[in-house]
C-alpha positions as a printed NumPy array, in Angstrom:
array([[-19.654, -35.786,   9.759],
       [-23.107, -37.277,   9.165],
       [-26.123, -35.733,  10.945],
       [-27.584, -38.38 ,  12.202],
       [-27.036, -42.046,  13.366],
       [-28.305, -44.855,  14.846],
       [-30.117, -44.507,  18.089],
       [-28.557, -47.581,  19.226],
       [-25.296, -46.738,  18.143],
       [-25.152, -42.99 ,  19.279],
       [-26.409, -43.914,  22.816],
       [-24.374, -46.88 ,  23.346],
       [-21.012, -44.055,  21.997],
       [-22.398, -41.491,  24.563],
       [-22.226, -44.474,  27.402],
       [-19.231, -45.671,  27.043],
       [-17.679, -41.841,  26.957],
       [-19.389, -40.719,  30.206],
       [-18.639, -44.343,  31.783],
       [-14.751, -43.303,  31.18 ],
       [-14.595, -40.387,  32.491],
       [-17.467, -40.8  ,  35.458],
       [-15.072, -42.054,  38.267],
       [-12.301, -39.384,  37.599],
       [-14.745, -36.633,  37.742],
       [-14.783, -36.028,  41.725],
       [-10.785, -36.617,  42.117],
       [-10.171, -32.897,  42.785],
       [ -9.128, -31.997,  39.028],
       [-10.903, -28.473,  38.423],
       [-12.708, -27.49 ,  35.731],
       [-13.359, -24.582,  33.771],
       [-16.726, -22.527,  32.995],
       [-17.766, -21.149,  30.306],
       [-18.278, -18.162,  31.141],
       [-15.79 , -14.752,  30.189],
       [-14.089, -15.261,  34.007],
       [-13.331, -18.808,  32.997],
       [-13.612, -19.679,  36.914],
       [-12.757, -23.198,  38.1  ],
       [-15.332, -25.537,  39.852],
       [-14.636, -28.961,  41.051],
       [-17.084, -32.144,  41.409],
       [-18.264, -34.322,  43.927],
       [-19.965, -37.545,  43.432],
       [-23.513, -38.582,  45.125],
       [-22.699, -41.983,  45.809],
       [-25.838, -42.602,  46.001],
       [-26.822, -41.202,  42.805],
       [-25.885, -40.875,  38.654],
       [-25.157, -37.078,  39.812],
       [-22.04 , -35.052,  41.402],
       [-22.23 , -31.567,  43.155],
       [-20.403, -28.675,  42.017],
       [-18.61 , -26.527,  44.452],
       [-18.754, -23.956,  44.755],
       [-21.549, -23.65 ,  44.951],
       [-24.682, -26.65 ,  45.566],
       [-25.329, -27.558,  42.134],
       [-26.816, -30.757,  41.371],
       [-25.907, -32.41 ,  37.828],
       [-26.898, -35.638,  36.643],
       [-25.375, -38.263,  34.523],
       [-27.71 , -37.816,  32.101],
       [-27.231, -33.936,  31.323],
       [-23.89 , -34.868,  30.104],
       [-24.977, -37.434,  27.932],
       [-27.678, -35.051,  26.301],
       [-25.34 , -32.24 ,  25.214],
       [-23.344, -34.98 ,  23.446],
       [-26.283, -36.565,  22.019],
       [-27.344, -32.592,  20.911],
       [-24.016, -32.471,  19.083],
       [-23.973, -35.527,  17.479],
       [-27.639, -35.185,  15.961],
       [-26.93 , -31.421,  14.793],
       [-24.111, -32.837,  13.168],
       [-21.797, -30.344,  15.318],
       [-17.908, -30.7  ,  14.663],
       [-15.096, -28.874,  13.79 ],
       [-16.189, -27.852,  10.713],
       [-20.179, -26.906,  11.443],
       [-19.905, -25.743,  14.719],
       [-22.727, -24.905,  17.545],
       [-22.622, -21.17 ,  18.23 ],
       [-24.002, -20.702,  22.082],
       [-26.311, -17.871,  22.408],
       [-24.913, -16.723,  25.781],
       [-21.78 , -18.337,  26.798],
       [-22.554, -21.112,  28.695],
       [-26.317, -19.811,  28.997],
       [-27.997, -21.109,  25.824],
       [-31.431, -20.593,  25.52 ],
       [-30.606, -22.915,  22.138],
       [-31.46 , -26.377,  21.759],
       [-28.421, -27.121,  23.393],
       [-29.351, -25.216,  26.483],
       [-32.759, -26.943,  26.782],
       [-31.63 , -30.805,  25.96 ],
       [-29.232, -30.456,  28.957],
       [-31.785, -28.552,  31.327],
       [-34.677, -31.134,  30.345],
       [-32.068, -33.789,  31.92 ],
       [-31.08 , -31.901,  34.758],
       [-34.518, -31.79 ,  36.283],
       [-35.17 , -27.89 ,  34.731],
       [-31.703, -26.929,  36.223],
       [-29.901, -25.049,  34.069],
       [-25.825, -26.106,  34.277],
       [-24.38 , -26.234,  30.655],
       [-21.795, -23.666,  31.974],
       [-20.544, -26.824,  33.715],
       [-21.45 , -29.133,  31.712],
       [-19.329, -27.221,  28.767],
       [-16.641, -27.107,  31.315],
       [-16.264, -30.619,  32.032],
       [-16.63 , -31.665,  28.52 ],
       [-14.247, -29.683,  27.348],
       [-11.175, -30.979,  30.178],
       [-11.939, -34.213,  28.952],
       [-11.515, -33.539,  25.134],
       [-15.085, -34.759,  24.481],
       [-15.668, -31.248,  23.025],
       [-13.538, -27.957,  21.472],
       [-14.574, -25.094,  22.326],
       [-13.529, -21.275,  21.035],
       [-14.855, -18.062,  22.965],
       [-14.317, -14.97 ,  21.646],
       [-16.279, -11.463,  22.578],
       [-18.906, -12.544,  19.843],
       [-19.52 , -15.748,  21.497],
       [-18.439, -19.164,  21.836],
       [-18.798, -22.031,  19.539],
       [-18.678, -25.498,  20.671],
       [-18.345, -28.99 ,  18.879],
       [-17.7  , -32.599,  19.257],
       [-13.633, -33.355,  18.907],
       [-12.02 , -36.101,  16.615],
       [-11.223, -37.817,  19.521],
       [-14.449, -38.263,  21.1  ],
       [-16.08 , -39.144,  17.583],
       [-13.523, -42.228,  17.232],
       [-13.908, -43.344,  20.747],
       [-10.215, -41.764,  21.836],
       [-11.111, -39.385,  24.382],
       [-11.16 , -39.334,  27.922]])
């Protein structure tokens, strides 16, 4: 996989990705974290807003958080084969961790984030007790994700 592409081109692929999966995300389906428990969290949408609300829990996540771990893993150039290795399950102090805070308003949620990722084949993901690694799928790279 190349490292790097077109602004343009990467941002209009990240769009169209989280615009396919946006309306499905509050149905009920639950999610996995990240986390060594792999618990289950489901979304609700803020009408109102490009965010949803985790329960449990109040957790706040914006469009735009899932958008930059995507955009993270297509400029590092992360798939199958040159995976990103999380420094703490789904709390990644990496630059990972700090794309998806930075568009979360300082909130850290890439647990979640991960989690809903993953269910929608966006990413693969592989946790072991040395870590988990994460990358972008096939799928998602050639648009047949979702």
């Amino acid at each position: 996989m190349s490292n790097r592409c077109e602004a343009a081109i990467c941002d209009t692929h990240v769009d169209t990705a989280i615009g396919s999966i946006w309306n499905t995300l509050g149905d009920g389906r639950p999610f996995p974290t990240v986390e060594a428990d792999s618990s289950l969290f489901t979304v609700r949408h803020e009408y109102d807003r490009p965010s949803f609300r985790v329960s449990p829990g109040d957790l706040r996540i914006e469009r735009a958080a899932l958008a930059a771990a995507l955009q993270c893993l297509i400029e590092g150039g992360h798939d199958e084969d040159r995976p990103y290795a999380l420094l703490d399950r789904g709390r990644d102090s990496g630059m990972l961790g700090q794309a998806v805070r930075d568009h979360n308003g300082g909130t850290e949620c890439l647990n979640h984030v991960l989690g809903i990722l993953f269910a929608c084949h966006f990413i693969g993901m592989n946790s072991t007790g040395h870590g988990t690694q994460v990358w972008l799928t096939h799928a998602f790279l050639h648009g047949a994700a979702g």
